[in-house]
C-alpha positions as MATLAB code, in Angstrom:
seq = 'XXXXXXXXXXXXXXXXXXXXXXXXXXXXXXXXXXXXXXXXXXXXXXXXXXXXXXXXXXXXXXXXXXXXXXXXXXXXXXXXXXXXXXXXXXXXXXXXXXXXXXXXXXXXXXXXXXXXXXXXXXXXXXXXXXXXXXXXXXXXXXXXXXX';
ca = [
     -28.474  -25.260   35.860;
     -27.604  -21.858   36.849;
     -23.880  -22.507   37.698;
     -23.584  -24.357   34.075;
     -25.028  -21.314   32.040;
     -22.638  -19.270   33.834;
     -19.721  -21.486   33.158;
     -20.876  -21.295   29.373;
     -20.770  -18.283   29.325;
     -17.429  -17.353   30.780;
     -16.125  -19.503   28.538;
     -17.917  -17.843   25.174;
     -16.911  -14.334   26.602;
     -13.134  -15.718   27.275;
     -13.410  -16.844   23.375;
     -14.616  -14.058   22.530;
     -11.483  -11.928   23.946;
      -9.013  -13.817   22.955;
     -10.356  -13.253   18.943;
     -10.280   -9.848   19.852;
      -7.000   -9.058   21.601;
      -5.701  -11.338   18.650;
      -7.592   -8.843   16.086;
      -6.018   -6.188   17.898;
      -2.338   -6.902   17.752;
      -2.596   -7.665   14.697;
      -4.396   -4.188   13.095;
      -1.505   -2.305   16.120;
       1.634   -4.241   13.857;
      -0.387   -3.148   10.538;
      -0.244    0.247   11.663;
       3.093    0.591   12.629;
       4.082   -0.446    9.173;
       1.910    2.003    7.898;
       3.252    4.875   10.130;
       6.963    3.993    9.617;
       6.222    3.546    5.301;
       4.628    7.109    5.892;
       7.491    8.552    7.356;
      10.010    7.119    4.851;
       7.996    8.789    2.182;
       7.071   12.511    3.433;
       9.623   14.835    2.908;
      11.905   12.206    1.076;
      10.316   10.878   -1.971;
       8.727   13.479   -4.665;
       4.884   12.522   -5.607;
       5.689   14.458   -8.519;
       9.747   14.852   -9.595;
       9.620   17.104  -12.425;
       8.465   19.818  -10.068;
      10.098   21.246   -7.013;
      11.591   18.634   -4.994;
      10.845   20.358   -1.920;
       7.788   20.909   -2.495;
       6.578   17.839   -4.302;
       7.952   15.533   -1.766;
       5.287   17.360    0.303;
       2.404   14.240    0.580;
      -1.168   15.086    0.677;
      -2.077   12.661    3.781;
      -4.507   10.990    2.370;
      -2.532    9.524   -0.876;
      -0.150    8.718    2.101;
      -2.384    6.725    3.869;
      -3.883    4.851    0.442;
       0.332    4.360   -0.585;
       0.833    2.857    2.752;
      -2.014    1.244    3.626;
      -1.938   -2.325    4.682;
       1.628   -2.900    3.514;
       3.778   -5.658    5.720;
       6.926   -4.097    4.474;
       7.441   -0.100    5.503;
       9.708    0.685    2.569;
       7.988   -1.219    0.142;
       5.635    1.232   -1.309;
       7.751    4.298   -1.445;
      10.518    2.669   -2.925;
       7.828    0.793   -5.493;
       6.777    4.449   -6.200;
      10.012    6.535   -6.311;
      11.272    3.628   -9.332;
       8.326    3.117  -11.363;
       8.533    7.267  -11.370;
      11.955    8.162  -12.164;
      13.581    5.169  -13.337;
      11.835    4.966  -16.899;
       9.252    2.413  -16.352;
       7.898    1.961  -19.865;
       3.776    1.370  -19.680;
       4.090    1.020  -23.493;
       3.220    4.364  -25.157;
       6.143    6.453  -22.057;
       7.843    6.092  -19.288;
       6.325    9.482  -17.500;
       3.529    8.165  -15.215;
       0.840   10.158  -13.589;
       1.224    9.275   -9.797;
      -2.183    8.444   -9.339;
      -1.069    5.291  -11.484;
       2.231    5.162   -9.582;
       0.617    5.042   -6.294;
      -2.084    2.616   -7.700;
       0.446    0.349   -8.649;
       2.500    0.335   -5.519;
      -0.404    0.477   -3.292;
       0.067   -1.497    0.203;
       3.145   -3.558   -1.791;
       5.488   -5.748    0.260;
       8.182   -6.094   -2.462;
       8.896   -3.257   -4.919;
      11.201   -5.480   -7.201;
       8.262   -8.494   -7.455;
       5.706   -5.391   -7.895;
       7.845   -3.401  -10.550;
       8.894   -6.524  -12.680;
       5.246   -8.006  -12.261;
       4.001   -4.794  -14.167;
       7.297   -4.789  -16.777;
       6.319   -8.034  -17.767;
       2.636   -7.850  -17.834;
       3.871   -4.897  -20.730;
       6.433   -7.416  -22.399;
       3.592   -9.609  -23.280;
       1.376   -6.742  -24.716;
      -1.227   -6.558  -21.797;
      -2.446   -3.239  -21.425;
      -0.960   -1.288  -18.572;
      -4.506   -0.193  -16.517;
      -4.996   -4.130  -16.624;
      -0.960   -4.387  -15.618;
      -1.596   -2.354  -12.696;
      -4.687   -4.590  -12.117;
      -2.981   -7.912  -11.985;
       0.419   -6.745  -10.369;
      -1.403   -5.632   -6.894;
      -4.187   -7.119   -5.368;
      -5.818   -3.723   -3.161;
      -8.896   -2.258   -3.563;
      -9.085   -0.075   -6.277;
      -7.775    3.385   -6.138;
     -10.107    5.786   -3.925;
      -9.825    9.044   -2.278;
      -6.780   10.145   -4.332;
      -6.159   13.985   -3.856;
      -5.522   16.126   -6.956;
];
C-alpha cells in the first residue's frame, strides 16, 4: 500500500511540474514581448507630440508597462499608438486624442492596422468612440495611468 501511495504521488507532483514549467515559459515569452515593445517605445515614440519630442517621448513606466502589457507582437502597441496620435484618427468630434485614450486603445494589441481600422469603423457606423475603444481591444480596462 505504501509503495502505491508513493507511486501516486510522484506521479501527481510530476503533473504538477510539468503545468508549471509549461506556465512558466509561457509568462518568460510574454515578457520578452513586453520588454522588447517597451524598448521600441521609450525614447522613440512621443506620449504626447505637440510637446517636446525629447521630452515627451520620455514614458512614465507604468503607462509603459499597461501599453505593453500582454501583447504577442513587440511593435504592435507603439506603432498602434504613434498612428492613432499623429496620423488624424477622427473619434468623431477631432482627430487630437488624449493618450490615455490612445494607450487604452492600443493596449496589449497584436496588430495596429486590425486595431486602428477596428476603431475607424466602429466611428463610420456612428458608435460612440469610448464604446469604439471598448469593442476594438479586449484588455482590462484602463488602470494605473500616470498623469
Amino acid at each position: 500500500m505504501n509503495i502505491l501511495t508513493t507511486q501516486n504521488f510522484m506521479k501527481m507532483a510530476g503533473g504538477v511540474c510539468i503545468i508549471f514549467l509549461a506556465n512558466f515559459s509561457q509568462g518568460a515569452i510574454a515578457s520578452e514581448h513586453e520588454t522588447a515593445c517597451k524598448e521600441h517605445i521609450q525614447g522613440k515614440i512621443a506620449w504626447d507630440p505637440t510637446s517636446n519630442y525629447t521630452s515627451a517621448s520620455k514614458w512614465e513606466d507604468k503607462n509603459l508597462d499597461y501599453l505593453c502589457k500582454g501583447t504577442k507582437d513587440p511593435k504592435a502597441p507603439g506603432d498602434c499608438f504613434h498612428h492613432v496620435m499623429n496620423s488624424h484618427v477622427s473619434y468623431g468630434d477631432s482627430d487630437k486624442w488624449d493618450y490615455k485614450n490612445a494607450i487604452e486603445l492600443c493596449k496589449g494589441s497584436d496588430n495596429a492596422d486590425a486595431t486602428v481600422n477596428c476603431f475607424k469603423g466602429k466611428i463610420a457606423d456612428k458608435v460612440k468612440w469610448e464604446d469604439a475603444i471598448a469593442q476594438c481591444q479586449a484588455k482590462k480596462p484602463l488602470e494605473n495611468v500616470a498623469e
